[in-house]
C-alpha positions as CSV (number, residue, x, y, z in Angstrom):
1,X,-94.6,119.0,-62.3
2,X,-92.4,121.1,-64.7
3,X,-90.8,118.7,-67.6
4,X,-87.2,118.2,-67.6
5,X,-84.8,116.4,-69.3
6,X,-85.1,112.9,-67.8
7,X,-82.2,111.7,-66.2
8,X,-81.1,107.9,-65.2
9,X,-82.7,106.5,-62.1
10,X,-80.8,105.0,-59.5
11,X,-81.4,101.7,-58.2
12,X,-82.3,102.9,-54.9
13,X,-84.5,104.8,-56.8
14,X,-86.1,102.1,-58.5
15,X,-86.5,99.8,-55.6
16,X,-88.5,102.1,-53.6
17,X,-90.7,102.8,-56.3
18,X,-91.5,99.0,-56.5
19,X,-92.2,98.9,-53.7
20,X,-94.5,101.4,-53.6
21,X,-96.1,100.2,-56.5
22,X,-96.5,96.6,-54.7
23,X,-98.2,97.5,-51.3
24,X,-99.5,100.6,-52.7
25,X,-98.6,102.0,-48.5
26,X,-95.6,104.5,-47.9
27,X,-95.6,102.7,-44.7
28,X,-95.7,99.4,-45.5
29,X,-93.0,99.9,-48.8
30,X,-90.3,101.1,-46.3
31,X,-91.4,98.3,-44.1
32,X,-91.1,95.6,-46.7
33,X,-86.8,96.9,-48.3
34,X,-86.0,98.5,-44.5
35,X,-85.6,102.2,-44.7
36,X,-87.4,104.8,-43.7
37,X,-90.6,105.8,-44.5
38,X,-89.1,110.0,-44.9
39,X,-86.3,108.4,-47.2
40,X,-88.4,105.9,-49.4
41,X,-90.9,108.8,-50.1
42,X,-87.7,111.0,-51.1
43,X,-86.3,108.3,-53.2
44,X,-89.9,108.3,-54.8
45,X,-90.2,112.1,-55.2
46,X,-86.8,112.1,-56.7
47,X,-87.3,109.1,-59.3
48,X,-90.4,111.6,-60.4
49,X,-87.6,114.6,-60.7
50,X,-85.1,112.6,-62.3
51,X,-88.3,111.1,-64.8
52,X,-90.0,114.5,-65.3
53,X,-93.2,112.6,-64.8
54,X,-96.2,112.1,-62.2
55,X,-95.7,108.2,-61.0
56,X,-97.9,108.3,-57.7
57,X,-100.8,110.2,-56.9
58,X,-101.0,110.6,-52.9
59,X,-103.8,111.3,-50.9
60,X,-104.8,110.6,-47.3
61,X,-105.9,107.9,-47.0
62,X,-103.9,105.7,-50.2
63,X,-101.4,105.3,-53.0
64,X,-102.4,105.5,-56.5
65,X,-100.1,104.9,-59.1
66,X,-100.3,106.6,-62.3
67,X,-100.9,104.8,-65.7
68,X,-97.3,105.7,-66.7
69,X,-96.0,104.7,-63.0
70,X,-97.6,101.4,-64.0
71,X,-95.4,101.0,-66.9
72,X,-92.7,102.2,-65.1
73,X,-93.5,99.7,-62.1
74,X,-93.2,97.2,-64.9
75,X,-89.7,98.5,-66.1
76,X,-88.2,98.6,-62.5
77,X,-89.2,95.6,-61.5
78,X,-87.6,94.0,-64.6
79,X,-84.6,95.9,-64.0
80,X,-84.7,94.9,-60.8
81,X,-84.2,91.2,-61.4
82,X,-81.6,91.4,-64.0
83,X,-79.1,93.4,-61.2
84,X,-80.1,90.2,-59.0
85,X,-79.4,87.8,-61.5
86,X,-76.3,89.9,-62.0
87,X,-75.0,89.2,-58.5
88,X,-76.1,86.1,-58.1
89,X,-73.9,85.3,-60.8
90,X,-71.1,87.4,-59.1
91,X,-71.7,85.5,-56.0
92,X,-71.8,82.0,-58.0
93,X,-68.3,82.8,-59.3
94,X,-66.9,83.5,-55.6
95,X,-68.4,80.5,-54.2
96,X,-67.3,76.8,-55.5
97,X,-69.9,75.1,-57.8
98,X,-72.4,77.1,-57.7
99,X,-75.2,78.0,-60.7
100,X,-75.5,76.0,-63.6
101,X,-73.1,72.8,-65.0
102,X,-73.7,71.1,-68.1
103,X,-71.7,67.7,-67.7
104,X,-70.8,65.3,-70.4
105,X,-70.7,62.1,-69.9
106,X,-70.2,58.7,-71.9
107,X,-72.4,55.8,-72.2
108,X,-70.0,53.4,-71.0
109,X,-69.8,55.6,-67.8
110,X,-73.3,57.1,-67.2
111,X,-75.1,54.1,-65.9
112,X,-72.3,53.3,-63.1
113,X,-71.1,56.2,-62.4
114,X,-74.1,58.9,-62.2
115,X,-75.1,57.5,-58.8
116,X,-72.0,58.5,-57.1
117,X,-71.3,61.3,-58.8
118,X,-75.6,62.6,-58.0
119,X,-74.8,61.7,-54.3
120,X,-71.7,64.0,-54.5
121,X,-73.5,67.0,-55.6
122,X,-76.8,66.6,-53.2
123,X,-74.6,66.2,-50.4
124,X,-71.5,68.5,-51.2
125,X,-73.1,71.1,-53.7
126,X,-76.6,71.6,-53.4
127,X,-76.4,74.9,-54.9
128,X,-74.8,73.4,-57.9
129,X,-77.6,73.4,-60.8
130,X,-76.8,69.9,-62.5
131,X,-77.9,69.6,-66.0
132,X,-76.5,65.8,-67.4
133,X,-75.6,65.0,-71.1
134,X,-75.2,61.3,-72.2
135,X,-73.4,61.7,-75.6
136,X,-70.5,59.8,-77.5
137,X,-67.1,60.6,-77.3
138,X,-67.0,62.9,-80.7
139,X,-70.2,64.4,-79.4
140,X,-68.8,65.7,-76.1
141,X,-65.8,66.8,-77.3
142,X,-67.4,69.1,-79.9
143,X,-70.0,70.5,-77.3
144,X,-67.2,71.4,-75.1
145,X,-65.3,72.8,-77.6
146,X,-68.6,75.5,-78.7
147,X,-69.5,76.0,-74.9
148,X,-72.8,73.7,-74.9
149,X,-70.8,71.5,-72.2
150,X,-68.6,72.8,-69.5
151,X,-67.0,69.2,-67.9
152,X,-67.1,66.1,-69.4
153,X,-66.6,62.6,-67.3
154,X,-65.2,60.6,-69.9
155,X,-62.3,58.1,-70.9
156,X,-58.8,58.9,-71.1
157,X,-57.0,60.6,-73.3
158,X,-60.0,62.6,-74.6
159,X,-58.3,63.0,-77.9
160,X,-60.5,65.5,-80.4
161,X,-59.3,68.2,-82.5
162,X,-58.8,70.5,-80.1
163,X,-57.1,70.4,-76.5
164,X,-59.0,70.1,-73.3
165,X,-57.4,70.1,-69.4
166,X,-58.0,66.3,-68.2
167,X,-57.8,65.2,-64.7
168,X,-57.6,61.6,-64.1
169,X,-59.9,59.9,-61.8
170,X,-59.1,56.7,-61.6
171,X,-58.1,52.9,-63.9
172,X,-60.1,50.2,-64.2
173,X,-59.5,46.6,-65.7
174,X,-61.5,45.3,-68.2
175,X,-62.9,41.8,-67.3
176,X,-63.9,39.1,-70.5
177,X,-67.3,38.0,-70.3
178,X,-68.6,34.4,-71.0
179,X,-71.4,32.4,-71.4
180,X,-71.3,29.8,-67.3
181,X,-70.4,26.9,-69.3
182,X,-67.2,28.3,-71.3
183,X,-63.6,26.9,-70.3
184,X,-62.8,30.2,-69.1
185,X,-65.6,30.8,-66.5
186,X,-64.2,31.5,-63.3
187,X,-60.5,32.0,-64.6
188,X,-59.2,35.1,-62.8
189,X,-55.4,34.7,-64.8
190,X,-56.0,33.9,-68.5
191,X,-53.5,35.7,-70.4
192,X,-54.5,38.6,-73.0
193,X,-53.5,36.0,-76.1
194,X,-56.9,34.1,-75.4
195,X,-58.3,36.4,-77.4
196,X,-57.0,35.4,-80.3
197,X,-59.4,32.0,-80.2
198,X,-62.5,34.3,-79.1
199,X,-65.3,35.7,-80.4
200,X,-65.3,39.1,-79.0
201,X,-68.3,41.2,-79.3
202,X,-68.0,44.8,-79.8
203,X,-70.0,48.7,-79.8
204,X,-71.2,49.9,-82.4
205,X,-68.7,52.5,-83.9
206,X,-68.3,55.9,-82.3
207,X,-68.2,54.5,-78.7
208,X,-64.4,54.9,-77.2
209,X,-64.9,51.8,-76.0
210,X,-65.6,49.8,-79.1
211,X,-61.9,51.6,-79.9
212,X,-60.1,50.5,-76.9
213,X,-61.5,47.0,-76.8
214,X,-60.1,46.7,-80.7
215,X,-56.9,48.1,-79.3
216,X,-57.1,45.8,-76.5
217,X,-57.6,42.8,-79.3
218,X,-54.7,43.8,-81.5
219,X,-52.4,44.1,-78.6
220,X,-53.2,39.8,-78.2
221,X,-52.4,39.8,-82.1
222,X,-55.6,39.4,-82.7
223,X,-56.5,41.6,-86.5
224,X,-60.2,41.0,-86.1
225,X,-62.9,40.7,-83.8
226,X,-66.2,41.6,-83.2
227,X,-67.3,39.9,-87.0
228,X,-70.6,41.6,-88.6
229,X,-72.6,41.8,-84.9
230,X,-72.5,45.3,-83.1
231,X,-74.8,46.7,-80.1
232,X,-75.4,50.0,-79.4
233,X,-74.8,49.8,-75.9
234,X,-73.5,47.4,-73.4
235,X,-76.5,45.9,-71.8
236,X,-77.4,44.4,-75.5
237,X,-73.2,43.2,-75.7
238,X,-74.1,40.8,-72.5
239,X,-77.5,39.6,-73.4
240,X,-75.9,38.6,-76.6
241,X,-73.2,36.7,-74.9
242,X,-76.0,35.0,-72.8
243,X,-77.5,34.1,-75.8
244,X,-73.9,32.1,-77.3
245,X,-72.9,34.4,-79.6
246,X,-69.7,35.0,-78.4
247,X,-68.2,37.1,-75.5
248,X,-67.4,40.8,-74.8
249,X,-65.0,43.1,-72.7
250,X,-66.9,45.1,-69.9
251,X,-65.0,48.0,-67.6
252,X,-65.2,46.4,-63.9
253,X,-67.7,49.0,-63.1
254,X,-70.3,48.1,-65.4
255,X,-69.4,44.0,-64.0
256,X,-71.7,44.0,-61.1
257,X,-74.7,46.1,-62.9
258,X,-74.5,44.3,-66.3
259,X,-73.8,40.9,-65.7
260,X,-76.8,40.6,-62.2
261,X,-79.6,40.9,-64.8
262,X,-79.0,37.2,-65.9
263,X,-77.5,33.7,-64.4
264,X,-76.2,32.8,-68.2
265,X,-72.7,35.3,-67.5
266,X,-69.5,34.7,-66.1
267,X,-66.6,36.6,-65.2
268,X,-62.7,35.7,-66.8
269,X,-60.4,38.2,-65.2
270,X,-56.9,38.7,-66.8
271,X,-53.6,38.3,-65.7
272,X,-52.1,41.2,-64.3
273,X,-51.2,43.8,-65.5
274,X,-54.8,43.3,-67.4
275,X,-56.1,45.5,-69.8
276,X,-58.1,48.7,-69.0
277,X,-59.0,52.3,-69.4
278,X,-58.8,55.7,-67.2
279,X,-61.7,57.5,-66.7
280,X,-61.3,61.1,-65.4
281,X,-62.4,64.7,-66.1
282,X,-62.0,66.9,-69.1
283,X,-63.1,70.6,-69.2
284,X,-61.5,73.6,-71.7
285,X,-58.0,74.4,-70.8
286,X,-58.0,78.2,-69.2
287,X,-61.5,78.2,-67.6
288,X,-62.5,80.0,-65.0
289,X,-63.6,77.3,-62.9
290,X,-60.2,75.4,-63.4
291,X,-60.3,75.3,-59.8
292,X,-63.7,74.4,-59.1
293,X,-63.2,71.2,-61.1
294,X,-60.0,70.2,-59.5
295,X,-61.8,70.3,-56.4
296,X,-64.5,68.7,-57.7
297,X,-62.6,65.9,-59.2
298,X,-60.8,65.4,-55.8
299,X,-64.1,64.8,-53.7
300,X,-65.6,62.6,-56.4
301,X,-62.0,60.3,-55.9
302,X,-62.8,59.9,-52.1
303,X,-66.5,59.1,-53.3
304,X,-65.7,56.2,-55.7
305,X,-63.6,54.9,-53.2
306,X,-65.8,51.9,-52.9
307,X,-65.9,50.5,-56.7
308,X,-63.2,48.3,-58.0
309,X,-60.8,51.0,-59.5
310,X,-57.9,52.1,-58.9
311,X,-58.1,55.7,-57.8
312,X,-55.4,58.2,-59.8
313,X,-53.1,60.1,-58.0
314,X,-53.9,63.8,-57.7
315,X,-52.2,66.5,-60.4
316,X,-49.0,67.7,-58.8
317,X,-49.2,71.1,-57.5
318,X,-47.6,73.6,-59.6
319,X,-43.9,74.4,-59.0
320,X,-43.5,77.6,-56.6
321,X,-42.6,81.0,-58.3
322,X,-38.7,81.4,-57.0
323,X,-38.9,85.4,-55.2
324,X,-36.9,87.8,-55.6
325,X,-34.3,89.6,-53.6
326,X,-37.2,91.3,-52.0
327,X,-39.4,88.6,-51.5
328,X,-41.9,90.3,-54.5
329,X,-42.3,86.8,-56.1
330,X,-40.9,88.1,-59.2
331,X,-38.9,85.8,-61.0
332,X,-37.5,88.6,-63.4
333,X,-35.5,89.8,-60.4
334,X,-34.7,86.1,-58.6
335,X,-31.1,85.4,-58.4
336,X,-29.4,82.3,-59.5
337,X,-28.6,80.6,-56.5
């Protein structure tokens, strides 16, 4: 074979040569990627041309690949896989929730909320490649912001330094827990100044909740609570108000999960309108799968239909471009009416 300037393969090319390499049979190469066995042995011949190298040595009765074919076997096949994982990528962006998601979510939420939201995935995405992240508020924030986390399940308003998209979920009350033989257990209408004769136990800091159960506090006038005790999460706050140390303020989807573990709870629910938080979605504003995760959020609404919240209204649609006098859609050239 005279040497030449090598030129580029083609993928065609490249994939017949692999194939030849593999089964090491003209006839079972064209077989195996469904052409011809005249073409793949042109594809072959011209990947030798375009190399200015001997890949194959053919004889009657078999294929043998050269020692540089082998290394070049190596380098197609390699090739060959980074063009699929570059259209399976393609194809992951065309079709909803597809490939990998790295999803944030808080401690407060995880434990009641993962179930419902893995049952919505299995069922609904099972292409979706779920990877989950249990993290504080701060810790979320900032992996979203540096593109560690793509969505975050989380408590409302996110806050942070920078601004995220959010997409409520749903609201949930907060219900005061007690030790059975307090004069509250069993109240379902206390008002939110009882707290000012209460011992409420809070998180440790950096937990949103620890932040909006203070808030909740100093709403009922009350400047402290929580005194020098603090747990890091909230299976520790109701074992500590079994034990008489004073009572805490769960979300009412942690109420069921928390408070079964022991007979030494009881539930005080608040007058309406009682105190609470919004959970929903947060993910950076502009992304490409902005509408992925409205879509996302709206099946996961239908799916936590059955816990005690109160399910957010959808985002509004956004208002329709006015046309133009041509009907282009161009509002540069729409009349006032």
């Amino acid at each position: 074979m005279k040497p030449s300037t090598p030129r580029t393969p083609t993928v065609s090319q490249l994939r017949a040569f692999a194939a030849v390499a593999e089964h090491r049979h003209f006839r079972d190469a064209a077989a195996a990627i469904g052409t011809s066995q005249s073409a793949l042995s042109g594809a072959v011949a011209a990947l030798e041309e375009s190399l200015g190298a001997q890949l194959v040595e053919r004889t009657t009765r078999k294929v043998v690949i050269t020692p540089l074919g082998e290394r070049i076997a190596g380098h197609s096949r390699r090739v060959l896989s980074a063009l699929h994982a570059l259209t399976e990528e393609a194809e992951a962006a065309r079709r909803p929730f597809t490939g990998p998601l790295h999803l944030g979510v808080i401690p407060t939420v995880a434990p009641y909320l993962l179930p419902t939201v893995l049952r919505l995935v299995r069922g609904t995405y099972p292409d979706l490649e779920l990877h989950v992240h249990e993290e504080r508020t701060p810790s979320l924030l900032n992996g979203l912001a540096d593109g560690r986390l793509d969505l975050l399940l989380l408590a409302l308003p996110a806050g942070g330094p920078l601004p995220v998209a959010e997409i409520p979920l749903f609201d949930e009350d907060f219900v005061l827990v007690v030790p059975p033989e307090h004069e509250l257990s069993g109240r379902v209408d206390v008002p939110r100044d009882v707290l000012l004769d209460l011992d409420v136990l809070l998180l440790e800091e950096g937990h949103c909740l620890r932040d909006q159960a203070l808030e909740i506090c100093r709403e009922a006038g009350a400047e402290q609570a929580g005194g020098s005790t603090r747990a890091a999460g909230l299976a520790t706050l109701v074992q500590l108000v079994a034990g008489g140390l004073g009572c805490t303020l769960l979300p009412a989807t942690a109420l069921d999960v928390e408070t079964g573990r022991t007979d030494r709870l009881a539930a005080v629910r608040f007058a309406q309108p009682a105190p609470g938080r919004r959970i929903g979605l947060a993910h950076r504003p502009g992304s490409a799968r902005t509408g992925e995760y409205g879509r996302f959020a709206a099946a996961l609404r239908e799916a936590l239909r059955g816990l005690p919240v109160r399910l957010a209204a959808p985002p509004a649609a956004p208002p329709a471009v006015p046309k133009g006098p041509t009907g282009t859609g161009d509002p540069a050239t729409a009349r006032p009416s």
